[in-house]
C-alpha positions in Angstrom: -26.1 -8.9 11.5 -27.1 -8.6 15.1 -24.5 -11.6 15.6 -21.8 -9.4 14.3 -22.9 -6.6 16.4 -22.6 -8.7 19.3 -19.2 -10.0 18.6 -18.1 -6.4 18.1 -19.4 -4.8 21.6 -18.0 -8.0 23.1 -14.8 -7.8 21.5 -14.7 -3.5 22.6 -16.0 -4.2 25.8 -12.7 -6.3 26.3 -10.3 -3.5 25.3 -12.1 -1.7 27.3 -11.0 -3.2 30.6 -9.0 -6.1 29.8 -5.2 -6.3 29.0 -4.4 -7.3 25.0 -2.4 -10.1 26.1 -5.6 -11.6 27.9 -8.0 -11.5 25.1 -8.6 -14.2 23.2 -11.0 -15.2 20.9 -12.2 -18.1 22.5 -13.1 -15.4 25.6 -14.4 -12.6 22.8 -17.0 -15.4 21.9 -17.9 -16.7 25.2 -19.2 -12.8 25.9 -20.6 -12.4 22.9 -22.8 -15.7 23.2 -21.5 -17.2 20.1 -18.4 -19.9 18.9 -15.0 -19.2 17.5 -15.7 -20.7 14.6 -18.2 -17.9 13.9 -15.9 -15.2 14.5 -13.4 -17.0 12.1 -16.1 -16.5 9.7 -15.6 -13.0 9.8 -11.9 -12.1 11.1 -8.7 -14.1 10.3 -7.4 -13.0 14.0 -7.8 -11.4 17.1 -6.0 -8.6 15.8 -8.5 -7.9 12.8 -11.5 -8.5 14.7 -10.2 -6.1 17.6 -9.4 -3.4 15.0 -12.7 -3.5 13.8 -14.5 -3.5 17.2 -11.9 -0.3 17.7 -12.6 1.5 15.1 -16.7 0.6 15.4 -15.9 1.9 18.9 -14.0 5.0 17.9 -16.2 6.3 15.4 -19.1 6.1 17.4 -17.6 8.3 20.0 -15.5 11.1 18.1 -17.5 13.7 17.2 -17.6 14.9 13.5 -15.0 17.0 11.7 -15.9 20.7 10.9 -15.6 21.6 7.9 -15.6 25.6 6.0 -14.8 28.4 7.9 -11.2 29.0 9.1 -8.7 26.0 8.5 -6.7 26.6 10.8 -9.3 26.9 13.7 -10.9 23.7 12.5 -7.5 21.9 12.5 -6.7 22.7 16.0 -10.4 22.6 17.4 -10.0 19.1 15.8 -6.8 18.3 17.6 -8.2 19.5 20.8 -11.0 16.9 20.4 -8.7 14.1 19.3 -6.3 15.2 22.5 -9.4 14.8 24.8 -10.3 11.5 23.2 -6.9 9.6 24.0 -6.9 9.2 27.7 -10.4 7.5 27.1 -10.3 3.9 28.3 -10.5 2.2 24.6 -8.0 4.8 23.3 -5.5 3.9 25.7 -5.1 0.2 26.2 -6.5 -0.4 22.6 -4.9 2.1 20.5 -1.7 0.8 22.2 -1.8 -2.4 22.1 -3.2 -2.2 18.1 -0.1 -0.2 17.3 2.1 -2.7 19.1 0.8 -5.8 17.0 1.2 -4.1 14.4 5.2 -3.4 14.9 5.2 -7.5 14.6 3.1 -8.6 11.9 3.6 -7.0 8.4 0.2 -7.2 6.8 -1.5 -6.2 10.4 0.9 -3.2 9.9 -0.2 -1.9 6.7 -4.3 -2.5 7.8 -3.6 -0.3 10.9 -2.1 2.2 8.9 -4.2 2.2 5.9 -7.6 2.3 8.4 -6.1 4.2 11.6 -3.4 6.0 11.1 -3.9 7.4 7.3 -7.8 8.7 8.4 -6.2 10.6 10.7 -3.9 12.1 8.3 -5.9 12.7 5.4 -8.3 14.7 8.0 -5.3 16.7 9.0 -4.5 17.1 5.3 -7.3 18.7 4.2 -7.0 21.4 7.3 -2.8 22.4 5.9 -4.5 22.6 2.1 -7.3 24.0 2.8 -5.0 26.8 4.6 -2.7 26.9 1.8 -5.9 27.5 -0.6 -6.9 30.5 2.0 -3.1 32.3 2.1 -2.7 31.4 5.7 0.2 28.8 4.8 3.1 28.8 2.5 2.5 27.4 -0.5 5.9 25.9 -0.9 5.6 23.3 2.1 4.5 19.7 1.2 1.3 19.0 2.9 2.6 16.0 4.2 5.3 16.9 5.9 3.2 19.2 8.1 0.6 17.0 9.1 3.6 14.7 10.0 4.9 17.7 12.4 1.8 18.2 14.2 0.4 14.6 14.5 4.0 13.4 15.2 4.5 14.9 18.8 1.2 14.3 19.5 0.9 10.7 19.0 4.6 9.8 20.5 3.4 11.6 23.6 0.6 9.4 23.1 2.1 6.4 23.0 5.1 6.8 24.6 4.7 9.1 28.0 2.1 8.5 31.2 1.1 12.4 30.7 -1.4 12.1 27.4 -1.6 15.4 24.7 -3.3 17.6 26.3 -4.9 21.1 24.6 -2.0 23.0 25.8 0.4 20.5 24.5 -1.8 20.5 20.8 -1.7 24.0 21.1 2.2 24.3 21.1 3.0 22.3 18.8 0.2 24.0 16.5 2.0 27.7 17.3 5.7 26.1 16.6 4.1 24.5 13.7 2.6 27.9 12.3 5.7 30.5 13.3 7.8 28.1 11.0 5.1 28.1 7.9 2.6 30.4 8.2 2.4 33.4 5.8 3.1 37.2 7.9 2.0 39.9 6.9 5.2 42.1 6.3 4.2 46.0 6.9 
């Protein structure tokens, strides 16, 4: 296992400071002190094996959701965190260039949804139902459709702009968000 390990800092470290077009395997196992044909052994391509390093990567460094208390503060103290996160050097050249093999290859496509994108929306999920359990959202909204307005803008900013999400930014899109769905007290 400690081979593994070493073929997933090695492959991390590379996103880290190297440009996606430049990594290859061949250079993945030359830094990790092992050969291709052991990588093969474990990742069909350089796109599966730098997913895995990403998301090994990622989850070491995100801190953990909170969970009870108010929704809503949760959701957007979560959004704060995951705004902070995306300027960080793996975020930005890796989560890039990840989501840009993935607009070429099909079955890439779906494992980068399914393992990136989706974990990021079932976390915001539970934050809109959870607030819809509480009375602080309508109950007629789909909870979809909401975590699609608030991760939408964030991530095209993202990936499309120099100037990253920032907490302002999360925090105007949270308050459009909310005017249009949250429930007002009427006096």
């Amino acid at each position: 296992m400690e081979t593994h390990k070493a073929i997933l800092h090695a492959a991390a470290d590379l996103l880290e400071h190297t440009p996606y077009r430049d990594i290859s395997v061949e250079r993945i196992a030359a830094s990790a002190g092992v050969g291709k044909q052991t990588i093969y052994r474990w990742y069909d391509s350089k796109a599966d094996l730098l997913l895995d390093a990403f998301l090994t990567r990622y989850s070491e460094a995100m801190p953990p959701v909170v969970v009870g208390g108010e929704p809503l503060v949760n959701f957007r103290a979560y959004l704060h965190r995951l705004a902070a996160y995306l300027p960080n050097p793996v975020m930005e050249g890796a989560y890039r260039a990840l989501f840009a093999e993935a607009q070429f290859e099909r079955g890439f496509r779906q494992r980068f949804s399914e393992i990136v994108l989706k974990r990021r929306q079932d976390i915001a999920r539970a934050f809109v139902i959870s607030a819809i359990h509480k009375g602080q959202l309508r109950d007629d909204i789909d909870p979809d459709v909401i975590v699609d307005m608030v991760l939408g803008p964030i991530l095209f900013r993202f990936l499309s702009t120099i100037t990253p999400p920032d907490q302002a930014y999360v925090d105007k899109v949270m308050d459009t968000m909310l005017d249009g769905v949250a429930i007002r007290n009427v006096a």
